[in-house]
C-alpha positions in Angstrom: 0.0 0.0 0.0 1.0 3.4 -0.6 -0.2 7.0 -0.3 0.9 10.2 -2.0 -0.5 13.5 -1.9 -2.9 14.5 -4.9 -0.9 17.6 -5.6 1.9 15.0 -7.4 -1.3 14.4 -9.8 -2.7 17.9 -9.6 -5.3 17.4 -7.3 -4.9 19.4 -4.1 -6.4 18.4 -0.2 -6.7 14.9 -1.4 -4.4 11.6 -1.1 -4.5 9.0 -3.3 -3.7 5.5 -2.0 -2.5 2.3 -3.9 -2.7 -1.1 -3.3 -1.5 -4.0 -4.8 -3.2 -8.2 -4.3 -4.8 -11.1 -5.5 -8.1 -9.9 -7.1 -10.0 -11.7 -4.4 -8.3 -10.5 -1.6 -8.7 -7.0 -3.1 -12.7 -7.8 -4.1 -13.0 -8.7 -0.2 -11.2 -5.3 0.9 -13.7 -3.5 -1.2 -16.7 -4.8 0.0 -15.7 -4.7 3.7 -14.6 -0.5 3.0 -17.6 -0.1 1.1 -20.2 -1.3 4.0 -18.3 0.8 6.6 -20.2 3.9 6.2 -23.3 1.5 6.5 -22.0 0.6 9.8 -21.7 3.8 10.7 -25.0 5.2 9.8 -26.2 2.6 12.5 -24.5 3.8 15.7 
């Protein structure tokens, strides 16, 4: 994993974060990230 700041890619305030995997274990990540704001919207 690695993060750099969006201004290398012209985007200011932002960070952009790579990741490298097998395509499951990346598919997995995904869905986990993707339901956390679900999770939060609960508490």
């Amino acid at each position: 994993m690695c993060c750099t700041p969006g201004a290398a890619f012209g985007v200011e305030h932002t960070v952009r974060i790579g990741f490298a995997d097998a395509t499951e274990t990346l598919r997995t990540g995904l869905d986990l990230v993707g339901g956390f704001p679900d999770h939060l919207a609960q508490v």
